[in-house]
C-alpha positions in Angstrom: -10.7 85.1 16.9 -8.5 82.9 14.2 -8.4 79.1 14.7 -6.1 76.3 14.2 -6.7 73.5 12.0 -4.2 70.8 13.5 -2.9 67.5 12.0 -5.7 65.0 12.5 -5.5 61.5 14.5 -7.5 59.8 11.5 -7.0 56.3 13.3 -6.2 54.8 16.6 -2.5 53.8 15.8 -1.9 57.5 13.6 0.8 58.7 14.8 2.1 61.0 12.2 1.0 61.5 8.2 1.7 62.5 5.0 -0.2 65.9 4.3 -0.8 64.2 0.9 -2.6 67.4 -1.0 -4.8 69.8 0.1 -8.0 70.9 -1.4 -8.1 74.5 -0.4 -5.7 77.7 -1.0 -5.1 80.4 1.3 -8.2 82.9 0.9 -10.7 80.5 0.0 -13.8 80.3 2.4 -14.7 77.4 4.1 -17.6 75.9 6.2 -18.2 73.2 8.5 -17.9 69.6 6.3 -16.3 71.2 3.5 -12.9 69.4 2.4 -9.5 70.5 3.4 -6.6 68.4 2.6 -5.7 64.4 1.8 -4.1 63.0 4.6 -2.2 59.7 3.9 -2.4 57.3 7.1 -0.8 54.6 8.2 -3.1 52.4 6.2 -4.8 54.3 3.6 -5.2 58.2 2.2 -8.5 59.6 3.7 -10.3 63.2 3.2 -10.2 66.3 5.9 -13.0 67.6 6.6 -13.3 71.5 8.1 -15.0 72.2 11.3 -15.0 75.5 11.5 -16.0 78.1 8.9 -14.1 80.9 8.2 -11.5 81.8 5.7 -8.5 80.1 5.5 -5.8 82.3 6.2 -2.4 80.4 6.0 -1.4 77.2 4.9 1.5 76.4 7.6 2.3 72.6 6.1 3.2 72.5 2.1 1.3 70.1 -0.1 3.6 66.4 0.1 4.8 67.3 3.2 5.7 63.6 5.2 6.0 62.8 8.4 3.5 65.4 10.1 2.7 64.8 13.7 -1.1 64.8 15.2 -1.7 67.2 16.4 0.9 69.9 14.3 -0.6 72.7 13.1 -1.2 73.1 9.4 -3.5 75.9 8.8 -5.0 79.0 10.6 -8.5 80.0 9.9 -9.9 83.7 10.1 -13.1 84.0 11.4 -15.7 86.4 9.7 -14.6 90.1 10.4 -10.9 89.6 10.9 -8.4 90.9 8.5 -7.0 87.4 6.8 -3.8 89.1 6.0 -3.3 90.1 9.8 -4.2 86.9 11.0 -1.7 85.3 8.5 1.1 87.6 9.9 0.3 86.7 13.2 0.1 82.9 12.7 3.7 83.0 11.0 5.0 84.4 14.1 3.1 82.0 16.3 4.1 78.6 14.1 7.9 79.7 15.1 7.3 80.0 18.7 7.9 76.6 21.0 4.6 74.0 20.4 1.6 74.7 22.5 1.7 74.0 26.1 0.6 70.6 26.5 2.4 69.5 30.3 -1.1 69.2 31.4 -2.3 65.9 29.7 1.1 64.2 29.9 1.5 64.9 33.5 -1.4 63.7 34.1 -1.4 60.5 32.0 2.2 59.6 33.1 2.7 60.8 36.9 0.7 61.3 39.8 -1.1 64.6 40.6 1.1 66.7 43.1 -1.9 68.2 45.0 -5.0 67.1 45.7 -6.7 69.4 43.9 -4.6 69.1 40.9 -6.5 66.3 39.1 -9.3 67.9 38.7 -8.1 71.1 36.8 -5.9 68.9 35.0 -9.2 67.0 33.4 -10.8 70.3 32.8 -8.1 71.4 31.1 -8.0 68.5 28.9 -11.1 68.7 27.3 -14.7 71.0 27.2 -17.8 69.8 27.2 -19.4 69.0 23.9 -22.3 70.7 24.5 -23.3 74.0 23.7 -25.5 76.4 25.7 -28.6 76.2 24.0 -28.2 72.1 25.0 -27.2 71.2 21.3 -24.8 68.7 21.0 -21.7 70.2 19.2 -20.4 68.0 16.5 -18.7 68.0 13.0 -21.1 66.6 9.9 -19.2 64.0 9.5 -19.1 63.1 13.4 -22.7 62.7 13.3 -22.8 60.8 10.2 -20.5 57.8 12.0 -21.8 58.2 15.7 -25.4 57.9 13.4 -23.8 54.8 11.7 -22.3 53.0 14.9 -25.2 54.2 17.2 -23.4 56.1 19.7 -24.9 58.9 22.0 -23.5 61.7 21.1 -24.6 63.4 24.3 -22.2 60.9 26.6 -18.8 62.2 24.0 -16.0 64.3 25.2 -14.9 66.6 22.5 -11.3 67.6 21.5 -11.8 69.4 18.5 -12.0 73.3 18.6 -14.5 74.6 21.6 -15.2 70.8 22.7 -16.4 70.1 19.5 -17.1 66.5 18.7 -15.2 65.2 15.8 -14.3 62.4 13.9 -11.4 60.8 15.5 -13.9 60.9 18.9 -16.5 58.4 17.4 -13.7 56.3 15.8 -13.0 55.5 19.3 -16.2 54.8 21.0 -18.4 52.0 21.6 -22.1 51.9 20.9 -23.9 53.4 24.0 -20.5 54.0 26.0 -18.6 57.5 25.9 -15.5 57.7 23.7 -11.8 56.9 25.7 -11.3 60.7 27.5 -7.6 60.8 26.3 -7.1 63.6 23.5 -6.0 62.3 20.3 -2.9 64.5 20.0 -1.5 63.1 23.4 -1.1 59.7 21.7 2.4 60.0 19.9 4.1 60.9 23.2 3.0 57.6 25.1 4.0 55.8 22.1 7.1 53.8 22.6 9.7 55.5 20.2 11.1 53.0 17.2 14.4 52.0 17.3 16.9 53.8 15.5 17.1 51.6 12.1 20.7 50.7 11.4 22.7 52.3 8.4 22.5 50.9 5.1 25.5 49.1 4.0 25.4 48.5 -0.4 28.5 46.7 -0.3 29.4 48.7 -3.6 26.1 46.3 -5.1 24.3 48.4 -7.9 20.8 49.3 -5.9 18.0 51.8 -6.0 16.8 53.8 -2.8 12.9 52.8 -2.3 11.5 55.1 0.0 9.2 53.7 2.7 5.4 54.4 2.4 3.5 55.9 5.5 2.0 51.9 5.6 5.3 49.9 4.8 6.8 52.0 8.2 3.5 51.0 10.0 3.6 47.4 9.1 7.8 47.4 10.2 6.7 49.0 13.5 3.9 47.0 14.3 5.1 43.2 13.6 8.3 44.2 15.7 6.2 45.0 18.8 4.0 41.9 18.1 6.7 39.7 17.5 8.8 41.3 20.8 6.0 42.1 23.2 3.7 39.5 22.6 4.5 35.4 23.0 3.4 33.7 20.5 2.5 29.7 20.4 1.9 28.1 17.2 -0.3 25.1 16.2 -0.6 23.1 13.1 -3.1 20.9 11.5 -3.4 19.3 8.4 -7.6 19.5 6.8 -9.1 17.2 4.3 -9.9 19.6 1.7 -12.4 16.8 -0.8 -15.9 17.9 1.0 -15.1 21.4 1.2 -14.5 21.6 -2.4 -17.3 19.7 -3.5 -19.7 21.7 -1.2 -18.7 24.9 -3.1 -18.8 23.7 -6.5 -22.5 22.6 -5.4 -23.4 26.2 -4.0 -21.6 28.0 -7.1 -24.4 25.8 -9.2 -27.0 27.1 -7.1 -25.7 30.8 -6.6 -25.0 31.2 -10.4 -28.5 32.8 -10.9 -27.2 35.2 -8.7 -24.0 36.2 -10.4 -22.2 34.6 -6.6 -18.8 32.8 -7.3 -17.9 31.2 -3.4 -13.9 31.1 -3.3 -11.8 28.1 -0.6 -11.6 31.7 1.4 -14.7 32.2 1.9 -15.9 29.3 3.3 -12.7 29.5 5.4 -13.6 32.7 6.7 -17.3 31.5 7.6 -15.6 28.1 9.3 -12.9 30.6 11.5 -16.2 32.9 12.4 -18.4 29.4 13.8 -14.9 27.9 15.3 -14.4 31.3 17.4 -18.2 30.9 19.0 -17.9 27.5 19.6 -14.4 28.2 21.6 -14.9 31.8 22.9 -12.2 31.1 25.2 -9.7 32.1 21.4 -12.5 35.0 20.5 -10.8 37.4 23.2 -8.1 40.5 23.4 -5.6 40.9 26.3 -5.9 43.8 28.2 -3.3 43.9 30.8 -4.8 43.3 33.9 -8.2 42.0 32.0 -9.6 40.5 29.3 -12.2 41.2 26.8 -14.3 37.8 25.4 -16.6 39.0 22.5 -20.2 37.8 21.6 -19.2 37.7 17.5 -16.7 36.7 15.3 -15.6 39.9 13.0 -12.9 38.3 11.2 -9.9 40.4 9.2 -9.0 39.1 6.3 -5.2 39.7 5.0 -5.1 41.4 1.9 -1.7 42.4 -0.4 -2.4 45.6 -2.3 0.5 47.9 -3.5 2.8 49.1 -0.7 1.5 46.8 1.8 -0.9 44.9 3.6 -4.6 45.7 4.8 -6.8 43.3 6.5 -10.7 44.4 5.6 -13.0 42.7 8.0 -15.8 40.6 7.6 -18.1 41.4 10.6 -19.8 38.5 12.4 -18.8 36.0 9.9 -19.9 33.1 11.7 -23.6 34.2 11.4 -22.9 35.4 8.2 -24.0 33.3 5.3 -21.4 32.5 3.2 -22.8 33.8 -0.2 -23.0 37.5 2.2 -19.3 37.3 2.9 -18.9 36.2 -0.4 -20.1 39.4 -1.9 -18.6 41.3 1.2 -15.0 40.6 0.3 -15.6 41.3 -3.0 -16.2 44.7 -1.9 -13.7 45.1 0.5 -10.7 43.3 -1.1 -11.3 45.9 -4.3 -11.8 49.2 -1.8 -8.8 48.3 -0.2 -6.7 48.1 -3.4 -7.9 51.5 -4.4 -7.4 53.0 -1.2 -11.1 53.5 -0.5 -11.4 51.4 2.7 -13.3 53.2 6.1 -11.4 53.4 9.0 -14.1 51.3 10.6 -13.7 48.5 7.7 -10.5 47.8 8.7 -9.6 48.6 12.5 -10.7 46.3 14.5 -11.6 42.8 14.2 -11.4 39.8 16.7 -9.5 37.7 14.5 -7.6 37.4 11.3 -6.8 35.4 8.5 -4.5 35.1 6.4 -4.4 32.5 3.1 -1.1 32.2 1.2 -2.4 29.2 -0.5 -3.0 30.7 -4.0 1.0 31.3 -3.4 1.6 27.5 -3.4 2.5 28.0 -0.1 2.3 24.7 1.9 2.4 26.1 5.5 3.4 29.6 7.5 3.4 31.1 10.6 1.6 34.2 10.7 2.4 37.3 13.7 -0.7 38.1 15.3 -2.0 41.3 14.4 -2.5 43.4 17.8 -4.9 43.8 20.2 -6.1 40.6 18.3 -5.1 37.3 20.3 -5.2 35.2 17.1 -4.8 34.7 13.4 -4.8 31.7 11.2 -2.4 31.2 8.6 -3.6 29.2 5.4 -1.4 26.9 3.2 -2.5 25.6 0.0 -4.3 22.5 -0.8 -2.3 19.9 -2.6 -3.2 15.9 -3.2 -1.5 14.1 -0.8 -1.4 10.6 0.5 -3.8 10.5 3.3 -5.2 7.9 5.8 -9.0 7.7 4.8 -11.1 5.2 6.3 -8.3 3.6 7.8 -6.5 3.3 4.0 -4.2 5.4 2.1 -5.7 7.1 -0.5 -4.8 10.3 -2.3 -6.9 13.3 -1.1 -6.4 16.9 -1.0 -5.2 18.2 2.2 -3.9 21.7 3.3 -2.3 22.9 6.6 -3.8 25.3 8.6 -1.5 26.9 11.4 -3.1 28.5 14.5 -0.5 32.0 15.6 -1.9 32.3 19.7 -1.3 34.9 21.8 -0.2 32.5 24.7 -0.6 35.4 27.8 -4.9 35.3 27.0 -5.3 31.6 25.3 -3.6 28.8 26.9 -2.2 26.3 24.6 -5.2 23.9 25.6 -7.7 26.0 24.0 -5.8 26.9 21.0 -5.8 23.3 20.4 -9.7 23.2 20.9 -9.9 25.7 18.2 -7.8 24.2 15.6 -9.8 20.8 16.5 -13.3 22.5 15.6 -11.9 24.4 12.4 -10.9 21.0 11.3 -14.1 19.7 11.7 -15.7 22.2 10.4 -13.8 21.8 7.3 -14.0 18.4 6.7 -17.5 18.4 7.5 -18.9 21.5 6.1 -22.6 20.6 6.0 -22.3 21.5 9.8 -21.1 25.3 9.4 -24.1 26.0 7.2 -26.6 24.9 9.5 
């Protein structure tokens, strides 16, 4: 029996990509982990992998194609011993009929069941069990390989690929020893709250050139808009002796040199955000609606520019961390992310973020929180200033630092608390590095 390969929910906020090239033609043979297509996300262009083998029948979405929903059908798959040509024929004819029934998982997310005995066929019918009958766990290659990496069970994982197959986008999702959230990947674009309708372009009769909007340029506009609307933000400023901090680093550079390590400002800003967050766990938290979550670490993102955008790589547990580790780590990450290369894991997620404009000149900013986060620090440069020091004014170099809060989980009180013991860790950096 022929089988669908549908557009793929490559992260949690995918809505719709662009089907960016694909690897295979119609007629070529494919197995399980072999590559199908590019897909360019929201944040960066990532491979396709097949999970089912088979022959590859018809290509329903062209090469460059933007703007393809999760979930859209883009190929059709003939299984060994079916005519390819047949099955092609018959997938034409199926790709213009209405989209698959899918009332069952809506209905079910969005209003209550009308019989008793409704919810329960209504979550059989929105998923099969991942396991197969001779008890083997069914999963894609590259499935295992993350579940492997984050250590999840894939025993306790719903699957929504093909047969209850366990796929990527499953173990994207899931926590280490907890099973994977049960909603279906595809299901996701029609909770989502529909962007508004964007006003039409007035030139005025001004020369101009028409600059299409990237996949990640749309994200970023739709995301800070619901940030900025749905969540209220309080800001707080400080202003941080830099004169320690500097001379700490050009101290460790001496040492690290041996080691081919250059610390920048940034990373030792990163290390004193990661210790400020455990000593004030009350700012290391994400609202939930009617809860909230308080995490054991710091993983801090870190705002990065690359072309067409922003992506913020994250430096896990940073406040543990030593500083020559997230040294070399954002190194890494900041040149993966320019070339695209970037994990979905190395940049979803994160407790945190910051964000440093000082190499900008910059003096201060007010950053929008980056959701589910409930924080982000905004960075200004560091400039000589006149500056009470031992109760004289002297000239010393001083940056602001301004706190972005999300005021429903951190009250204003323990944003202050925060900023108080970033300071301090600044100005006394000896203390973050013990």
């Amino acid at each position: 029996m022929s089988k669908t390969i549908q557009m793929p929910a490559l992260s949690p906020t995918m809505e719709e990509g662009t089907l960016a090239k694909w690897l295979v033609k119609e007629g070529d043979t494919v197995s399980s982990g072999d590559l199908l297509a590019e897909i360019e996300t929201d944040k960066a262009t990532m491979e396709f992998e097949a999970v089912d083998e088979g022959v590859i029948a018809k290509i329903l979405i062209a090469e460059g194609a933007e703007g393809v929903k999760v979930g859209t059908v883009i190929a059709i798959i003939a299984e060994e011993g079916e005519d390819a040509a047949t099955v092609a024929a018959g997938g034409a004819k199926a790709d213009a009929a209405p989209a698959p029934k899918a009332d069952p998982v809506p209905a079910k997310a969005e209003t209550p069941a009308p019989k008793a005995d409704a919810a329960p066929k209504a979550e059989a019918a929105a998923a099969k069990p991942a396991v197969a009958s001779d008890d083997r766990v069914k999963a894609s290659p590259l499935a295992r390989r993350l579940a492997e990496a984050k250590g999840v069970d894939l025993a306790s994982i719903t699957g929504t690929g093909t047969n209850g197959r366990i796929v990527k986008a499953d173990i994207e999702g899931a926590q280490p020893g907890a099973a994977a959230p049960t909603a279906a990947p595809a299901s996701a674009p029609v909770a989502a709250t529909p962007a508004p309708v964007a006003a039409a372009a007035q030139d005025f009769g001004i020369p101009h050139d028409v600059i299409k909007l990237s996949g990640m340029r749309k994200t970023i506009a739709r995301r800070l808009t619901e940030s900025k609307q749905q969540v209220p933000h309080i800001y707080l400023t400080v202003d941080i002796q830099l004169d320690k901090l500097l001379k700490l680093r050009g101290e460790l550079n001496a040492g690290l040199a041996s080691r081919k390590v250059k610390l920048s400002v940034n990373d030792l800003l990163i290390k004193a955000l990661g210790v400020a967050l455990i000593q004030v766990p009350e700012c290391n938290v994400q609202f939930a609606g009617d809860q909230m979550l308080q995490f054991k670490r710091a993983d801090i993102s870190v705002a990065v520019s690359i072309p067409g955008g922003l992506i913020t790589p994250i430096v896990s547990d940073a406040g543990s961390k030593g500083v020559a580790a997230i040294s070399e780590a954002m190194k890494d990450l900041a040149a993966r992310a320019k070339d695209g290369k970037l994990k979905p894991e190395e940049y979803q997620g994160g407790t945190a973020s910051l964000s440093n404009m000082g190499m900008f000149g910059i003096k201060q900013f007010e950053a929008v929180i980056n959701p589910p986060q409930a924080m982000i620090m905004a960075i200004g440069a560091g400039e000589k200033r006149p500056y009470i020091v031992d109760d004289s004014v002297q000239i010393a170099t001083v940056m602001s630092a301004t706190g972005s809060f999300d005021h429903r989980a951190i009250d204003g009180a323990d944003g202050a608390r925060l900023m108080k013991a970033f300071k301090e860790l600044v100005e006394n950096p000896i203390g973050m590095l013990a």
